[in-house]
Structure formats: C-alpha cells, structure tokens
C-alpha positions in Angstrom: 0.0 0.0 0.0 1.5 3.4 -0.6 0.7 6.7 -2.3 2.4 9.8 -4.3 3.1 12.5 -3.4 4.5 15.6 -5.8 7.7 17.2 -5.0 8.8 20.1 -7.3 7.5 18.6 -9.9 8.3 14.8 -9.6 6.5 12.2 -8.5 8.2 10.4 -5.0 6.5 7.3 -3.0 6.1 7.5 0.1 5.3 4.1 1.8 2.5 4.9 3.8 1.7 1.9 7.3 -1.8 1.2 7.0 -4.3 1.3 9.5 -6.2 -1.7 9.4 -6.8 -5.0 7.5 -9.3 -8.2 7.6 -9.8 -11.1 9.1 -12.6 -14.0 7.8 -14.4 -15.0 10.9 -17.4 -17.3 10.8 -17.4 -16.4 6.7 -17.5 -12.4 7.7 -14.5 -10.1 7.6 -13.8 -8.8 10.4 -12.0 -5.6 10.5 -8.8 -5.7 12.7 -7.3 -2.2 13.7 -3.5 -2.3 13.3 -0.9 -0.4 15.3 2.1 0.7 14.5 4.3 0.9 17.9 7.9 1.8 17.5 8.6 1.1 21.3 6.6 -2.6 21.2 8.7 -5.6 21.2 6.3 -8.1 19.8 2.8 -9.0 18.0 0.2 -8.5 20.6 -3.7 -9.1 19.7 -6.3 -7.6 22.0 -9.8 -6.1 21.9 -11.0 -3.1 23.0 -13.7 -2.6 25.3 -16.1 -0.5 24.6 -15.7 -0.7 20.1 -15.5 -4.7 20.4 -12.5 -3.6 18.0 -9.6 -6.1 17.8 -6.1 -4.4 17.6 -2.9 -5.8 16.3 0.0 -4.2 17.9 3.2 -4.2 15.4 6.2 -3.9 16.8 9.3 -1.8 15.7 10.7 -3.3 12.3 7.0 -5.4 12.3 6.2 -5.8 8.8 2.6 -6.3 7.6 3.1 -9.7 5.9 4.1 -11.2 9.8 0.8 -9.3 11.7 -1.3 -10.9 9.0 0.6 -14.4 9.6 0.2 -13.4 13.5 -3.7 -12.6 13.2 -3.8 -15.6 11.7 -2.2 -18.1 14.2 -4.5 -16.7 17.0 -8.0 -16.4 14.3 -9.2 -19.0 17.0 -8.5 -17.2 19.9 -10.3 -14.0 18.4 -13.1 -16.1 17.5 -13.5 -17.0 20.8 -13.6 -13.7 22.2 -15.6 -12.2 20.1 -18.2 -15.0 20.6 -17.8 -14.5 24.2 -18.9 -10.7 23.8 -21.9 -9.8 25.4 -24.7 -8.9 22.6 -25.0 -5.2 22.0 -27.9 -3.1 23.5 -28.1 0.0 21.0 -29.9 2.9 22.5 -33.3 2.5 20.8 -37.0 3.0 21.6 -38.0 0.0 23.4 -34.3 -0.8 24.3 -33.8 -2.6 27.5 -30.8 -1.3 29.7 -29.0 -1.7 32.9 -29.7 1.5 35.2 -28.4 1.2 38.9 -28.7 -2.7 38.1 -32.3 -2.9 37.4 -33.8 -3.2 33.9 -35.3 -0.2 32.6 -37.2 0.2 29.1 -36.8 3.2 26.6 -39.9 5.0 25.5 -39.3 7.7 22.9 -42.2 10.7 23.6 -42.9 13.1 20.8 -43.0 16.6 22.3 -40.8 18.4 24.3 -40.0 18.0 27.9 -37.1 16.4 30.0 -35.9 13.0 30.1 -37.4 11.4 32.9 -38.1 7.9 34.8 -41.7 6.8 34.9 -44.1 3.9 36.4 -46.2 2.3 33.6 -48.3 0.0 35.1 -46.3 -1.3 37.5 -42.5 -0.9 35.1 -40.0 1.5 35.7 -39.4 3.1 31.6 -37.1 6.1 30.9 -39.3 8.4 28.7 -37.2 10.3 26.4 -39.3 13.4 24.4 -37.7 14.8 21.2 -37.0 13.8 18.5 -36.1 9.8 17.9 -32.6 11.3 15.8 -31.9 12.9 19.5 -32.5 9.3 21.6 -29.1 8.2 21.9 -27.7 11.2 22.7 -30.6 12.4 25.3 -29.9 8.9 26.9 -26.6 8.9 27.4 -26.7 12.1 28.8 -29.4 11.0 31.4 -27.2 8.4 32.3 -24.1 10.8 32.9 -26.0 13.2 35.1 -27.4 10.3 36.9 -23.7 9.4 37.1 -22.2 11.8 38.2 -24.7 12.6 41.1 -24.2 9.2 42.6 -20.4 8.9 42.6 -20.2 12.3 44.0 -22.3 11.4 47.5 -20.4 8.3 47.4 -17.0 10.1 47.2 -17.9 12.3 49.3 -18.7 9.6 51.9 -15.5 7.6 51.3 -13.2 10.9 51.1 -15.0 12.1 54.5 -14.6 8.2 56.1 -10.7 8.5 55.3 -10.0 11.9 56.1 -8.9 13.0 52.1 -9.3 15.7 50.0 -10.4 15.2 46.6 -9.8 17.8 44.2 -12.2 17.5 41.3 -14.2 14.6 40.0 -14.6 13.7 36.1 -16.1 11.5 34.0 -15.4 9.4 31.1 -15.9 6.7 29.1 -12.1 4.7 29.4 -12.2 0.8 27.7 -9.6 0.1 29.7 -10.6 0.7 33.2 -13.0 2.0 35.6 -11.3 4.5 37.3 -8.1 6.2 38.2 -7.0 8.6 41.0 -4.1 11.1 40.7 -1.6 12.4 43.1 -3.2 16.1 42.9 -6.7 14.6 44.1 -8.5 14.3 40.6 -10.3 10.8 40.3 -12.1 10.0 37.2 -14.8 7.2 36.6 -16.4 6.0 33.9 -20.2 7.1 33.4 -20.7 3.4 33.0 -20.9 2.6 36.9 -24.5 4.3 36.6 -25.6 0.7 34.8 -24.3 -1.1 37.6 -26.1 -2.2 40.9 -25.1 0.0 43.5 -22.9 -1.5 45.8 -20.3 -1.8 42.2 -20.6 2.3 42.3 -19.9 2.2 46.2 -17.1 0.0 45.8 -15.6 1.6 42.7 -15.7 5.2 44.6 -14.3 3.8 47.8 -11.2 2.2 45.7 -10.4 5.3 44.1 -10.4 7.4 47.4 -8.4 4.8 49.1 -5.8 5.9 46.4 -5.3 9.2 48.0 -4.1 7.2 51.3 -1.5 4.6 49.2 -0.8 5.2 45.3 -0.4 2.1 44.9 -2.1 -1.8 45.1 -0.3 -2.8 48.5 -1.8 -4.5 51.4 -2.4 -1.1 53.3 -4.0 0.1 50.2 -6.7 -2.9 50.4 -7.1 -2.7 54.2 -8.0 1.1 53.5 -10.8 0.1 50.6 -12.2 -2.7 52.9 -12.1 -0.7 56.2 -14.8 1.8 54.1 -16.5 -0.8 51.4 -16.7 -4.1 53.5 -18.2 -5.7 50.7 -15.4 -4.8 48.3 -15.0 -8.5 47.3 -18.4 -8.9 46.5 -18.2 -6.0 44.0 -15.0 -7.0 42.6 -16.4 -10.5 41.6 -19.7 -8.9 40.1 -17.3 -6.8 37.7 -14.9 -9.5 36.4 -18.3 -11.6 35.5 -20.3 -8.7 34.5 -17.9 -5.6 33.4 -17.8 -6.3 29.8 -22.0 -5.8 29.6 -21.4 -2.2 30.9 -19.4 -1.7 27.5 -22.3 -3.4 25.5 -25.0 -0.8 26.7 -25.0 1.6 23.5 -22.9 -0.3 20.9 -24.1 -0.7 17.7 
C-alpha cells in the first residue's frame, strides 16, 4: 500500500503503514485495527472494550506480511472472544438497559420535555421526548447526570470516612478501566458505573479514594478500601463476571 506525493515537480513514493486489515471470521470479515508501535517488542492481539475492535500491535521493524501471519495463528482465539462478547444493547426506543442494576425500558415521547423515569403499570421506563434522531444522545446524557450525582455522594462519603481531600471529579468513558486517582486529588470514573447495581458504584468510589491514602495496590491500600467498602470483594467479583456488559450498553 502506498501513495504519491508531488515534490517540485516529480513524483516520489512514500510508503504509507496502513491502518487496518481483515480477518474471515465465521465467513464475515472482520476488520482488525493495526498499530504501528515503534517502542513494542512483539505482536500483541487484543480487543478493546467498549468498540468490540480487535487491535494488532506491530512492533518496531513489524512488517505487515508477519501481523497478517500473526492474526492468523491466533483467528481461534479471536473467534472466541468475540463469541464471548456480550450482545449489543443500541440505545433505541424499546431498548432494555441496565440502570443502577435494574432493567429499565426506553420509550421515545414526541414533544418536548425532560428525560425522565416513569411507572407504567407497575414498570419502571425512561421516557425520552424529542425527536427519535436525538434518543441516543438524550440517553446517554441521562445516564451521565445520573452518574455523576451518585459517585459524587459516594466520594464524598469515602473521602469524608478517610480523612482525604479530593480535588475535582470527572467522568469518562475509558475501555480500559474503571477509574483512576491522581496524586493532585483528581479521580475519574467511567459514566458506566450508573448501569451497575449500586454496591459496584460504592465499591468503585471507595477504591479510588483509598488511592489518596496509598498510590499504589499494597496490602495497606486494600485494608484502606475494605475498612470503608466491606463488601469490596463482593463487588469485585460482580465486575470480572459482569464488566464487559457495561461496555455493551450503546454499541451498535
């Protein structure tokens, strides 16, 4: 692959690393986002979260012709996985999603007016006015606010418990994990925890604050989330059976 590129006046090619290739899996290509990393020392095949994408990483002096022998030495392990995925929920009228662990059914309103949980004979549905274009987006940011509001009184609680100051909370949508802490006091989540039943929330927010007390994974570290989050092994379980569903929630 390549292309040209005109330099006063003559034509010079430039090789140009592509981006991606294809994989047949199950007699469908599959499209298999390649990485070019100058600091990776070998073929690595993973998939990301939240896209379902698998990702070659190439290492430095990788050539294309050994990832596509690579990819295909481990087509049965990505076969696997991607059989394994949880099916995707898109974020549609009718749609049933996760929301603080309990199922909850979307039901697109025409009209204006804000997004809003409801009874309906006896079922909790999220009733989303607007336009249907809007849905998703009006959704998704239901479920940020929601968010947001919970892992605040929870941080709060946690940062209160252990005597810590935290600086500023964010949110985000990471593929790779739930949330991180820095040394200034910032902690950021992912939105996602929203979907989850509550005690997951809890135990995610009391982690994070425990990494203001030890930035690290030590013994202290987990003494200091268990002291707060007693059921922190609980939670821990329910995410390594259960984490990759969060992801599936608004994938196409």
């Amino acid at each position: 692959m390549g292309f040209f590129e005109r330099i006063t006046g003559s034509a010079t090619r430039v090789a140009a690393k592509p981006d991606h290739c294809h994989v047949e899996i199950d007699g469908e290509p599959v499209r298999v986002t390649l990485l070019w990393n100058e600091r990776a020392r070998r073929y690595t095949l993973r998939l990301r979260g939240s896209v379902r994408e698998p990702v070659v990483t190439i290492p430095a002096r990788g050539k294309l012709s050994e990832a596509r022998a690579f990819l295909d030495r481990n087509r049965g392990w990505l076969q696997a996985r991607l059989a394994a995925l949880p099916v995707a929920t898109p974020l549609a009228d009718g749609a049933s999603i996760p929301l603080r662990g309990t199922p909850v059914r979307i039901v697109h309103k025409q009209g204006r007016g804000v997004v809003s949980l409801q009874d309906s004979d006896g079922e909790t549905v999220l009733v989303v006015p607007g336009e249907i274009a809007h849905l998703p987006r009006r959704v998704t940011d239901f479920l940020k606010r929601e968010a947001r509001r919970d892992l605040e009184i929870a941080t709060a609680r946690h940062a209160a418990s252990l005597g810590v100051t935290v600086k500023a909370i964010r949110l985000g949508d990471p593929t790779s994990r739930w949330g991180s802490c820095s040394s200034s006091g910032t902690i950021a989540y992912s939105w996602r925890m929203i979907l989850a039943p509550p005690a997951v929330l809890d135990y995610l927010a009391a982690h994070e604050v425990a990494h203001l007390r030890e930035m690290n994974h030590s013994a202290r570290f987990w003494r200091h989330v268990k002291s707060i989050c007693p059921a922190m092994e609980e939670a821990k379980s329910w995410l390594t059976r259960h984490g990759a569903s969060l992801h599936a929630v608004g994938a196409e």
